[in-house]
Structures are given as structure tokens and as C-alpha cells.
Biopython code that builds the backbone (N, CA, C, O; Angstrom):
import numpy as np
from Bio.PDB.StructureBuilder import StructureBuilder

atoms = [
    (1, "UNK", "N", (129.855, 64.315, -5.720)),
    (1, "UNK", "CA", (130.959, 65.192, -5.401)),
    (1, "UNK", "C", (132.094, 64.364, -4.787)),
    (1, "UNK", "O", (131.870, 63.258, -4.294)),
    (2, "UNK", "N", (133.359, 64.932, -4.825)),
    (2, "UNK", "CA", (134.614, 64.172, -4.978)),
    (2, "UNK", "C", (134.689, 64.715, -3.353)),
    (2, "UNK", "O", (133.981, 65.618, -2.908)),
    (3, "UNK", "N", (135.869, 63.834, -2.457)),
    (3, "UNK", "CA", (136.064, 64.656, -1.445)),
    (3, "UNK", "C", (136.891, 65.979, -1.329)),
    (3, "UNK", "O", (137.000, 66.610, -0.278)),
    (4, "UNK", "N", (137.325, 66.249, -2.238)),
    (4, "UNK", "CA", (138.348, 67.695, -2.351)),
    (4, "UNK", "C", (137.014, 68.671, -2.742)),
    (4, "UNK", "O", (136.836, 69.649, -2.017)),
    (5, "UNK", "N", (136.097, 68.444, -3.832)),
    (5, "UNK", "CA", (135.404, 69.556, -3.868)),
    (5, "UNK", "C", (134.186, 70.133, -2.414)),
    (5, "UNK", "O", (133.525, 71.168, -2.319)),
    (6, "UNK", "N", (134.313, 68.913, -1.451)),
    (6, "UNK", "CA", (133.253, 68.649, -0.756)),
    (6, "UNK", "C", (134.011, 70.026, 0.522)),
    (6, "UNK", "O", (133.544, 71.088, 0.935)),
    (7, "UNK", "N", (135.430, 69.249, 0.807)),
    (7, "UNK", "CA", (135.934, 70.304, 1.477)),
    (7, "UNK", "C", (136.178, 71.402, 1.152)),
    (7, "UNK", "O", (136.192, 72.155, 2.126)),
    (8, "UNK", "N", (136.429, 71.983, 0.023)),
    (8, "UNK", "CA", (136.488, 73.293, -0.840)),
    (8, "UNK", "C", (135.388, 73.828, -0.381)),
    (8, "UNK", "O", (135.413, 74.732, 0.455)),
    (9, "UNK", "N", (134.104, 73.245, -0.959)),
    (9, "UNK", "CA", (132.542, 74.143, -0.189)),
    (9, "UNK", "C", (132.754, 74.351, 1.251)),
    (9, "UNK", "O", (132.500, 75.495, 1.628)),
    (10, "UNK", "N", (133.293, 73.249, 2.442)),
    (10, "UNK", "CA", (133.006, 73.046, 3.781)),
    (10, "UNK", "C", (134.032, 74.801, 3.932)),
    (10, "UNK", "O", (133.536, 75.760, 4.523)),
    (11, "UNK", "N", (135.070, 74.843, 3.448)),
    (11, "UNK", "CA", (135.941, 75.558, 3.688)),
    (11, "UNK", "C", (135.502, 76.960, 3.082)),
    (11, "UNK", "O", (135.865, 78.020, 3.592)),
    (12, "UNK", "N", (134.747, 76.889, 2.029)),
    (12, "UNK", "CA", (134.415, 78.187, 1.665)),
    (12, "UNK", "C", (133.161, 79.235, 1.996)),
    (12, "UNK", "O", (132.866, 80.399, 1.727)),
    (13, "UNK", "N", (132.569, 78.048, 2.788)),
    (13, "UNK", "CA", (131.379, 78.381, 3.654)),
    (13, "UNK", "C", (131.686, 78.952, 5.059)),
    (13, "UNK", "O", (131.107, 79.912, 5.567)),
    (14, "UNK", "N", (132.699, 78.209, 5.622)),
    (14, "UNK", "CA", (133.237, 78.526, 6.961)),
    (14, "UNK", "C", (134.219, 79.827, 6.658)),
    (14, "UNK", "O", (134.652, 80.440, 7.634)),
    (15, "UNK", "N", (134.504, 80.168, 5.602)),
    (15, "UNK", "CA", (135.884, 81.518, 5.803)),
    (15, "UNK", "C", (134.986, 82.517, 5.395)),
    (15, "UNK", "O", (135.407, 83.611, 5.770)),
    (16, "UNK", "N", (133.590, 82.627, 4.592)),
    (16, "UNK", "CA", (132.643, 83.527, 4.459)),
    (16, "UNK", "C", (131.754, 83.680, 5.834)),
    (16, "UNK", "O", (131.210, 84.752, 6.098)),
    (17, "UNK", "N", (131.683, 82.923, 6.398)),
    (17, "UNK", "CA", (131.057, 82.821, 7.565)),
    (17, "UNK", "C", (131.009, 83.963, 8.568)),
    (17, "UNK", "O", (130.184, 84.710, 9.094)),
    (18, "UNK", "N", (132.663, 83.650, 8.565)),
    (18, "UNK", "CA", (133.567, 83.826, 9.807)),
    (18, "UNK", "C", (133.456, 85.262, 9.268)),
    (18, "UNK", "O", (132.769, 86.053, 9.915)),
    (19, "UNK", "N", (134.181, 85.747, 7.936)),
    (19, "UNK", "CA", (134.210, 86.956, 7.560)),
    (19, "UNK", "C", (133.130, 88.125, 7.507)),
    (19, "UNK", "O", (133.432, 89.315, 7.600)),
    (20, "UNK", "N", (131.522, 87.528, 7.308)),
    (20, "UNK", "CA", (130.648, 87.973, 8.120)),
    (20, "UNK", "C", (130.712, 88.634, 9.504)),
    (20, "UNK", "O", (130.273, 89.721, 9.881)),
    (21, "UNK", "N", (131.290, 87.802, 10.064)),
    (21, "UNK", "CA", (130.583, 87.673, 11.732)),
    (21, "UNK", "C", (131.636, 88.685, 12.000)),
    (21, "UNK", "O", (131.457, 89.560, 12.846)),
    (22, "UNK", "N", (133.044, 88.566, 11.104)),
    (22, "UNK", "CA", (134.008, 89.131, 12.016)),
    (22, "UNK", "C", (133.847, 91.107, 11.245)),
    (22, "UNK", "O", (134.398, 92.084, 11.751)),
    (23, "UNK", "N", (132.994, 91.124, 10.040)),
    (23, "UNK", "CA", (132.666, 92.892, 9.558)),
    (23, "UNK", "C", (131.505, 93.070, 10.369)),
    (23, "UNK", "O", (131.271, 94.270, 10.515)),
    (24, "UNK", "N", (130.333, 92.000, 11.206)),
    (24, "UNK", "CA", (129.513, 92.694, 11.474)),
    (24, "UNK", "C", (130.094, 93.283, 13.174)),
    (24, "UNK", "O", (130.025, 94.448, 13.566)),
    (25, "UNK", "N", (130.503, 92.408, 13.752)),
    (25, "UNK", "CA", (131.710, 93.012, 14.638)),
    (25, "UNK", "C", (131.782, 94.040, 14.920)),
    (25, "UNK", "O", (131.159, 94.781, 15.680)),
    (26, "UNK", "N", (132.928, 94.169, 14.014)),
    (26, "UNK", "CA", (133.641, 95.532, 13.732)),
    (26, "UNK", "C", (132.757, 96.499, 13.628)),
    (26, "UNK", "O", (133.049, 97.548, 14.202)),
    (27, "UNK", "N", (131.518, 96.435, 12.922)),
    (27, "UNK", "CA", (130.582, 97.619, 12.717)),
    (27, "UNK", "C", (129.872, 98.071, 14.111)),
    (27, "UNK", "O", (129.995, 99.078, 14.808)),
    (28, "UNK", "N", (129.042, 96.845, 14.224)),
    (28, "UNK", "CA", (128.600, 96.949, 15.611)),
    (28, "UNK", "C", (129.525, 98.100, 16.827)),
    (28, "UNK", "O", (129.033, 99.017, 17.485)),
    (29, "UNK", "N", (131.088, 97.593, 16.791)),
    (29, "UNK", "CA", (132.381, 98.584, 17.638)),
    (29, "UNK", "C", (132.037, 99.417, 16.979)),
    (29, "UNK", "O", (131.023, 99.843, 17.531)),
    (30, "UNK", "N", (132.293, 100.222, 15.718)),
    (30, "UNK", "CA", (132.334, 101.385, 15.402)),
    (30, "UNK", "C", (131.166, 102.187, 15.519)),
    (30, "UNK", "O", (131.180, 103.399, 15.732)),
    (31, "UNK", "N", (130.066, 101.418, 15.360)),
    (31, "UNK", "CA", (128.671, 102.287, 16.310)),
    (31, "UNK", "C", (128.661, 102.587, 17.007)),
    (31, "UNK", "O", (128.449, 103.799, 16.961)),
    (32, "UNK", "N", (128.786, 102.204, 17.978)),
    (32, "UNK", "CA", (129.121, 101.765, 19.387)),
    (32, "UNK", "C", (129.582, 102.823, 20.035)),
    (32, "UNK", "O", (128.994, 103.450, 20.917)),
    (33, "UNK", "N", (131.514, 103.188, 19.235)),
    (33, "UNK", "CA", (132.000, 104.005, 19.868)),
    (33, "UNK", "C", (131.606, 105.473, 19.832)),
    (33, "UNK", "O", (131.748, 106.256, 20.771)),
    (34, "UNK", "N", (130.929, 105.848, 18.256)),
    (34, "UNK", "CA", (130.901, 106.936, 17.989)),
    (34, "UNK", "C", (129.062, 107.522, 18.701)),
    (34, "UNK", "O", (128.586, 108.648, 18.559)),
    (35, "UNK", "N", (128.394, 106.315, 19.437)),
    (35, "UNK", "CA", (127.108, 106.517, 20.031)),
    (35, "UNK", "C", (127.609, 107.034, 21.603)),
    (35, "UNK", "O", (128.343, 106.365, 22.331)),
    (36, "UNK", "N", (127.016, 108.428, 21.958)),
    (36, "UNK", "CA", (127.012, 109.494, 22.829)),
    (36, "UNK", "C", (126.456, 108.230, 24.326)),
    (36, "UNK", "O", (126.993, 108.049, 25.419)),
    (37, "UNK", "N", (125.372, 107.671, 23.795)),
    (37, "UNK", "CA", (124.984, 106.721, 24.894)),
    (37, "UNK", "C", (125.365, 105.761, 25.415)),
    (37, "UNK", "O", (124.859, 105.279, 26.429)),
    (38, "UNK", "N", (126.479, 105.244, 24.713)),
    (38, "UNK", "CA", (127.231, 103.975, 25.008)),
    (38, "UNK", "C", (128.448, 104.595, 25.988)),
    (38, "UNK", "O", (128.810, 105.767, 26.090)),
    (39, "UNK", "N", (128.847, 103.645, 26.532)),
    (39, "UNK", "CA", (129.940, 103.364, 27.566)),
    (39, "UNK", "C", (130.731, 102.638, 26.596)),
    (39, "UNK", "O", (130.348, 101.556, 26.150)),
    (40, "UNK", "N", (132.394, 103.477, 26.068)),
    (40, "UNK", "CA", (133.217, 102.683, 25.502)),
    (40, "UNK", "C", (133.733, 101.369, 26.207)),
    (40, "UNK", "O", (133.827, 100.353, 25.517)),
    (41, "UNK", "N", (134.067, 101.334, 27.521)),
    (41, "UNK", "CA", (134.726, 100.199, 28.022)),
    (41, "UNK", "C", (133.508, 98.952, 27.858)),
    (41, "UNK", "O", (133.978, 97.860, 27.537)),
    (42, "UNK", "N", (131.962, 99.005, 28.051)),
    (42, "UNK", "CA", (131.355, 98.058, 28.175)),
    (42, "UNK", "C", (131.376, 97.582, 26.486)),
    (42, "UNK", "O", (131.454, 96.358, 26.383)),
    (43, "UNK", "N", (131.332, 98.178, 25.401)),
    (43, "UNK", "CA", (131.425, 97.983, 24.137)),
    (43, "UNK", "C", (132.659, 96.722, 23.651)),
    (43, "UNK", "O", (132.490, 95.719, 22.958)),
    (44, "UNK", "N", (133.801, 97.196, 24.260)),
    (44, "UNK", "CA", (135.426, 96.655, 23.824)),
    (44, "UNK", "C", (135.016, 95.128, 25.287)),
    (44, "UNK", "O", (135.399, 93.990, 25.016)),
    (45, "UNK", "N", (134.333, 95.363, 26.535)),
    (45, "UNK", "CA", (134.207, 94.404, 27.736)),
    (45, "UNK", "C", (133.398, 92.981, 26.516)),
    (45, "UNK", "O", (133.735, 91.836, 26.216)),
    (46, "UNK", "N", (132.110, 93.992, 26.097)),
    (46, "UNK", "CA", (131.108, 92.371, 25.188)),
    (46, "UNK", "C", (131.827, 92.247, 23.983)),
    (46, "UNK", "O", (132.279, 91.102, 23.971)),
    (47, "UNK", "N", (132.147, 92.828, 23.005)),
    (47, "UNK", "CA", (132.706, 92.359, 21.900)),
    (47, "UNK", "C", (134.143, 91.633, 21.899)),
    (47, "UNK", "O", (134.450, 90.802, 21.044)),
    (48, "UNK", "N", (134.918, 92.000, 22.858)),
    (48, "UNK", "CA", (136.056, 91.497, 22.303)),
    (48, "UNK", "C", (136.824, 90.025, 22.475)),
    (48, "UNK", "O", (137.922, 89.647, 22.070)),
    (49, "UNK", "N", (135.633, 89.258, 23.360)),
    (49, "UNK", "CA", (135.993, 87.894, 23.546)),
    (49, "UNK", "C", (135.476, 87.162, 22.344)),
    (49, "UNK", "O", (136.023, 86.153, 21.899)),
    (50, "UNK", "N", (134.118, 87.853, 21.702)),
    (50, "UNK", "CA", (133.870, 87.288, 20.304)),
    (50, "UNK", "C", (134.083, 87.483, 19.383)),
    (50, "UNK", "O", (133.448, 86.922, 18.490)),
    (51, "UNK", "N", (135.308, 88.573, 19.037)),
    (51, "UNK", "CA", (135.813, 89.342, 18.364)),
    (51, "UNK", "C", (137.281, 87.898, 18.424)),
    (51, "UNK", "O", (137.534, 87.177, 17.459)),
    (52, "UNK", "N", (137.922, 87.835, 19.619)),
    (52, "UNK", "CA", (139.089, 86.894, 19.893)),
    (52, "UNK", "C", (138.706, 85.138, 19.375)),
    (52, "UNK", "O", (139.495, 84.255, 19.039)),
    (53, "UNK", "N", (137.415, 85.108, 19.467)),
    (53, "UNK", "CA", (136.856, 84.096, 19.477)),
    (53, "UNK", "C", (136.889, 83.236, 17.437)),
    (53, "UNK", "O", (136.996, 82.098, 16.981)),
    (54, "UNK", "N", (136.709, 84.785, 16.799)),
    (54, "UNK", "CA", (136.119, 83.788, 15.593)),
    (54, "UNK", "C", (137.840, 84.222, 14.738)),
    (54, "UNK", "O", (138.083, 83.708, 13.646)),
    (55, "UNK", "N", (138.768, 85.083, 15.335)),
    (55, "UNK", "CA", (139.805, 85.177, 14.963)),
    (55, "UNK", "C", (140.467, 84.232, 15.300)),
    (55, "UNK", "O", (141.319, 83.925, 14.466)),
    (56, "UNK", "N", (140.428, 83.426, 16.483)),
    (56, "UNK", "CA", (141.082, 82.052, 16.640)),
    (56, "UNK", "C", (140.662, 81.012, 15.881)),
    (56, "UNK", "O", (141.508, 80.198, 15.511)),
    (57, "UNK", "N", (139.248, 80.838, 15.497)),
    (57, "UNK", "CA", (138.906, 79.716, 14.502)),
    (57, "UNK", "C", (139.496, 80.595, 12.910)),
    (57, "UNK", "O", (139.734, 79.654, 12.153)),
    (58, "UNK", "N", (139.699, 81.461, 12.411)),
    (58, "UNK", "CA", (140.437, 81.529, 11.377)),
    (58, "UNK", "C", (141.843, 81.260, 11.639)),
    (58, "UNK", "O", (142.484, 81.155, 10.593)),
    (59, "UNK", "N", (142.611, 81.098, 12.832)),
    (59, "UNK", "CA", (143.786, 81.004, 12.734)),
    (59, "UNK", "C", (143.765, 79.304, 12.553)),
    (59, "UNK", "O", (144.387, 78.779, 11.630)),
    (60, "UNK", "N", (143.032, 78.557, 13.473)),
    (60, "UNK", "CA", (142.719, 77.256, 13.619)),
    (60, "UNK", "C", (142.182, 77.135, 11.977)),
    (60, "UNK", "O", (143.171, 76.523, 11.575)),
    (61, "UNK", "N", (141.734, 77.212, 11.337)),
    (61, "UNK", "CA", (141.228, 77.033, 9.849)),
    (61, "UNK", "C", (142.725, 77.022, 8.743)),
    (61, "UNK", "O", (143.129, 76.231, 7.891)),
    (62, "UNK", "N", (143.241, 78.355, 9.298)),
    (62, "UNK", "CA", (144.271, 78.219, 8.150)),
    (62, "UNK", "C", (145.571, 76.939, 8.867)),
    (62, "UNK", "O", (146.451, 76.727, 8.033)),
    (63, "UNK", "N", (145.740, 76.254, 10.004)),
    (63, "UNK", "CA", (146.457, 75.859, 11.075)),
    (63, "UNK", "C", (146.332, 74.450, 9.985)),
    (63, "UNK", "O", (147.142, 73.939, 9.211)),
    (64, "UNK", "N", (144.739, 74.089, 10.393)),
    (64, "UNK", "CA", (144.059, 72.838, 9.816)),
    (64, "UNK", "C", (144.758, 72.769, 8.121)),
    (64, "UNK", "O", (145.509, 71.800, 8.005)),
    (65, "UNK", "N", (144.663, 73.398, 7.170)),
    (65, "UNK", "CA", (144.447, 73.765, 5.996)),
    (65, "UNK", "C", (146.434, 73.248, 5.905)),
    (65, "UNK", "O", (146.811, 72.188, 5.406)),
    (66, "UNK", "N", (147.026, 73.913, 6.287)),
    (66, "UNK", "CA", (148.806, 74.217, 6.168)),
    (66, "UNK", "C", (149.083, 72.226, 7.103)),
    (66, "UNK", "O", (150.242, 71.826, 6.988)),
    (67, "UNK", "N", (148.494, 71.634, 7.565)),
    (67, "UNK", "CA", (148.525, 70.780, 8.232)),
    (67, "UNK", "C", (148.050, 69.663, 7.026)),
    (67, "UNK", "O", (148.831, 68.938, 6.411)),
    (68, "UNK", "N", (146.915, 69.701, 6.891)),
    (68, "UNK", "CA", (146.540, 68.919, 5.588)),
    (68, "UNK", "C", (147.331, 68.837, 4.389)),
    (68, "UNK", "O", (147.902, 67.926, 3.790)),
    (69, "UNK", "N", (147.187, 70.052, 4.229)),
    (69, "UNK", "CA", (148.735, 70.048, 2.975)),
    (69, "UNK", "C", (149.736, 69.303, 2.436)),
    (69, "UNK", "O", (150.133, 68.848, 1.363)),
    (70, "UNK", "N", (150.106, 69.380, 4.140)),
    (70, "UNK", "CA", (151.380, 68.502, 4.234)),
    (70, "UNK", "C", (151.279, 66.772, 3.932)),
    (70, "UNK", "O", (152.029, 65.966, 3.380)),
    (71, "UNK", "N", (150.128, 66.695, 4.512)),
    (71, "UNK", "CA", (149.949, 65.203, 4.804)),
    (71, "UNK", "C", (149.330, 65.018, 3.717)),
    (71, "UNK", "O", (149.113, 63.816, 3.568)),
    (72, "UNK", "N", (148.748, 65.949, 2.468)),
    (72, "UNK", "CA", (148.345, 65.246, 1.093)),
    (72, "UNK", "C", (149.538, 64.838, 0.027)),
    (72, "UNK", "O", (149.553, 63.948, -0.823)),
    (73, "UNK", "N", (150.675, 65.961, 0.440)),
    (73, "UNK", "CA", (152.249, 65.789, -0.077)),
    (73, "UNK", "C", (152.622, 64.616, 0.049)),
    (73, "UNK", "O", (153.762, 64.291, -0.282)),
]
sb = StructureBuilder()
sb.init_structure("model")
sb.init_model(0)
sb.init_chain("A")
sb.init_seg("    ")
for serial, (resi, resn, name, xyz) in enumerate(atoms, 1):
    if name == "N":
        sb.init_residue(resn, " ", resi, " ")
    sb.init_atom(name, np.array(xyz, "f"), 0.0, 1.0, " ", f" {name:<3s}", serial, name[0])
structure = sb.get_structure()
């Protein structure tokens, strides 16, 4: 494997990843809120630093990606 296809996989593994983590998330919140037993504030208190968390490595991913670009130009 060439190094462009190598990062293509590295990159297409990490944005499926992320996109995982970031629907199971979301589901997890929407259980959450609509469950009689839960406490909304403790729900939005645990999720939303890891919720902030894998949305910053997609911003950092596409950051990396628009950065490389340039420097393959």
C-alpha cells in the first residue's frame, strides 16, 4: 500500500469511528431524556463533555486534513 491509500483507510476508520460514538451518544441522550427515572441535568452533566470531546477531534480531523492539503499543493 501506497502512503495516500494508507491514510485514506487511517482516515476512514477514524471518521466512522467517531460517527459511531457520536449516534450512540445522541441515543443514549434521547433515552435518557424521555426515561421517567432519569434526572435530565445529570444526563446533559455525563454526556456532554464526551459529546464536546469527539466533536473536537472531528473538527481537529477535518483542521489536519485542510492543513495537509495545502502542504501537498
Amino acid at each position: 500500500m501506497n502512503r495516500e491509500k494508507v491514510v485514506d483507510f487511517i482516515y476512514l476508520v477514524t471518521i466512522s469511528t467517531l460517527s459511531v460514538v457520536i449516534l450512540s451518544v445522541a441515543v443514549v441522550m434521547l433515552a435518557g431524556l424521555f426515561n421517567e427515572k432519569v434526572d435530565n441535568a445529570q444526563i446533559f452533566e455525563m454526556l456532554g463533555p464526551a459529546f464536546n470531546t469527539i466533536v473536537g477531534a472531528f473538527v481537529g480531523l477535518l483542521g489536519g486534513l485542510s492543513l495537509n492539503a495545502k502542504e501537498n499543493k
